[in-house]
C-alpha positions in Angstrom: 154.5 99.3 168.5 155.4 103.1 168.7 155.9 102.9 164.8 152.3 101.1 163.7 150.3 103.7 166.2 152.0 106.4 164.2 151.3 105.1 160.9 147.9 104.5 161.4 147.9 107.9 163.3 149.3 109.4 160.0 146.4 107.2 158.1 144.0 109.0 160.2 144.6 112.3 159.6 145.3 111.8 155.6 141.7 110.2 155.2 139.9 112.9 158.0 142.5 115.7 155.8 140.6 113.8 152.6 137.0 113.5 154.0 137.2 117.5 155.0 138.1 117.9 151.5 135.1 115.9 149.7 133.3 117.6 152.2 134.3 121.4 151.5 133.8 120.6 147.6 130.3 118.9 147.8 127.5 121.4 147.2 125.6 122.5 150.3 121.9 121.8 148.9 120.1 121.2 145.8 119.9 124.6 144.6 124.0 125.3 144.7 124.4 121.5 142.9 122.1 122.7 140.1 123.6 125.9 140.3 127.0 124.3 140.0 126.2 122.6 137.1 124.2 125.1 134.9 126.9 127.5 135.2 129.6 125.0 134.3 127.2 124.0 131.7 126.7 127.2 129.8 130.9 128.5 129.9 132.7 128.7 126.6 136.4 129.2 126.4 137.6 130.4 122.5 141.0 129.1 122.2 142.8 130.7 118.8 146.1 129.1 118.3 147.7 127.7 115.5 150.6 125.3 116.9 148.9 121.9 117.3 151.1 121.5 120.1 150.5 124.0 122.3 146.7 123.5 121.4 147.3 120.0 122.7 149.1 121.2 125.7 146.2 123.6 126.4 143.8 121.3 126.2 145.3 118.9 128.2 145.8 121.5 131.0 142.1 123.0 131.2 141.3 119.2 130.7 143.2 118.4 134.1 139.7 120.7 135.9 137.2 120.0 133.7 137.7 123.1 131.6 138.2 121.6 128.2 134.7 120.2 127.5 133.6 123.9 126.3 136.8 124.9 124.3 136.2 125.8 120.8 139.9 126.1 119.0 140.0 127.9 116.0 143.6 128.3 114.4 143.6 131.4 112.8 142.1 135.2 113.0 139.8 135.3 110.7 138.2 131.7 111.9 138.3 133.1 115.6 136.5 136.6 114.0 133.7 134.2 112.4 133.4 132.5 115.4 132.7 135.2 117.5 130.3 137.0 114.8 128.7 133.2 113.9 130.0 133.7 110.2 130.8 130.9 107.7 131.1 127.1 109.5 130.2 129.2 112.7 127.0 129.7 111.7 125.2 127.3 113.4 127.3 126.7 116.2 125.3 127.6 119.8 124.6 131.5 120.5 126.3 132.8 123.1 129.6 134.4 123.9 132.6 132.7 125.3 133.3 133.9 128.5 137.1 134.1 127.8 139.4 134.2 124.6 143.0 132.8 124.8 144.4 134.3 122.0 148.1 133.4 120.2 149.8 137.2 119.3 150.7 135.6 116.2 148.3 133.9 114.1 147.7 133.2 110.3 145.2 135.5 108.4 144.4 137.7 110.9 146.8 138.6 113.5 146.3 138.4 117.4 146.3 141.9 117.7 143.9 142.7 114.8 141.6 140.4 116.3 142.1 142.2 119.6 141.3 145.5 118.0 138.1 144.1 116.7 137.2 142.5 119.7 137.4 145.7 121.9 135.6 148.2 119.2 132.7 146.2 119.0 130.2 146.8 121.3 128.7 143.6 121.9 132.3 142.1 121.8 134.6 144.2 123.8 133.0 142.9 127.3 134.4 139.6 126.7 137.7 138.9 128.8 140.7 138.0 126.2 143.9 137.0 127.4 146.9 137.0 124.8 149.2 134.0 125.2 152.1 134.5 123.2 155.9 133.7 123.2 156.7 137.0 122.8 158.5 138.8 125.6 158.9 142.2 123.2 157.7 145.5 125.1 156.4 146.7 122.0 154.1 143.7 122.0 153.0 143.3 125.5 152.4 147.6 125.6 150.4 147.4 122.0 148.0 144.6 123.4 147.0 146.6 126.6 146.8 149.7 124.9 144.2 147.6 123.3 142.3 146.3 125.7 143.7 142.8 126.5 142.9 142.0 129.9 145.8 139.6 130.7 149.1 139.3 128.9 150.8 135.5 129.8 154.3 134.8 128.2 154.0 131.0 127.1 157.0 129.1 129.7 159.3 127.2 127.3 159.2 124.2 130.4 156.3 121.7 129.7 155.2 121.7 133.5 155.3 125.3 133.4 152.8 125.6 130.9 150.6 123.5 131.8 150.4 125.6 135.3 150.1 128.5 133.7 147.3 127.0 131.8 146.0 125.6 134.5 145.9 129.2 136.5 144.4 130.6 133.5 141.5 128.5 133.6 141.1 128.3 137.0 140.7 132.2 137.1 138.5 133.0 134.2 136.3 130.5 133.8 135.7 128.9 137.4 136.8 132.0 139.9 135.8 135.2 137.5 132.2 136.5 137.4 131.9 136.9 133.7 129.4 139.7 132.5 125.9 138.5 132.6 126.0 139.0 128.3 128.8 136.2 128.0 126.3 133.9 129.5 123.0 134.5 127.8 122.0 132.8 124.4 122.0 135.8 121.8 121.9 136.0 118.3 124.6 138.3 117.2 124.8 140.4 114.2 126.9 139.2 111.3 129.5 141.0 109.9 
């Protein structure tokens, strides 16, 4: 008897643990549920990598909080400069900034940290948060990109599950927690180059 009082007791605190939860994520009135969903409406993440695996795994992670359905991957520099400039197959893609790059150190074409470089010296670019992901552990490396500007370096974890939390983190923080600046989220037209 002393067993089935506790199981339902236990019951009774996972669904009040799991009602205080639906609770504490539901919007509090009308204007913060439209608010809610304009915002997540309007973020853009640029993703430049070029292993289809860890693109995969990327996806899948910002997938796993309804991050993924604004990710543009581009899998090279220069496709991730003509995306940001609207150049080429960009051209008519929404204006707009992203409100965070992820950016592989070492892509074809164009390198990671030539596209940081460009990123940063542009005025209308350099206010948009880029975080380098990259399996490079090299000082040089990691030094070079904040000397540039990068606002987050993130060593890529070998271990599958460790990725995708890193990911996941990623994510979480830039595009859901961060206050991008106001520029990342308003349509403009920008200049090609």
């Amino acid at each position: 008897m002393r067993e089935a009082s506790a199981a339902a007791g236990g019951i009774f605190h996972w669904r009040l643990s799991l009602l205080r939860l639906v609770l504490w994520t539901q919007p509090r009135s009308k204007t913060e549920a439209s608010m809610n969903t304009e915002i997540s409406s309007l973020k853009k993440i640029l993703l430049a990598e070029d292993d289809p695996r860890d693109v995969e795994l990327t996806l899948a992670a910002l997938k796993e909080h309804n991050l993924a359905n604004q990710v543009a991957v581009v899998h090279d520099g220069a496709e991730a400069l003509d995306y940001l400039y609207c150049r080429d197959k960009f051209k008519t893609r929404a204006n707009g900034h992203p409100v965070l790059v992820l950016l592989d150190l070492k892509l074809p074409k164009v390198s990671g940290l030539e596209v940081l470089k460009i990123i940063k010296a542009d005025e209308q670019l350099k206010i948009i948060p880029v975080v380098v992901l990259s399996s490079s552990r090299e000082t040089p490396d990691v030094v070079e990109c904040y000397r540039h500007g990068v606002n987050a370096y993130v060593v890529k974890p070998v271990d599958f599950a460790e990725f995708m939390k890193a990911v996941k983190l990623l994510g979480i923080f830039w595009a859901a927690i961060n206050e991008p600046p106001p520029i990342a989220l308003k349509n403009e037209t920008l200049p090609g180059k």
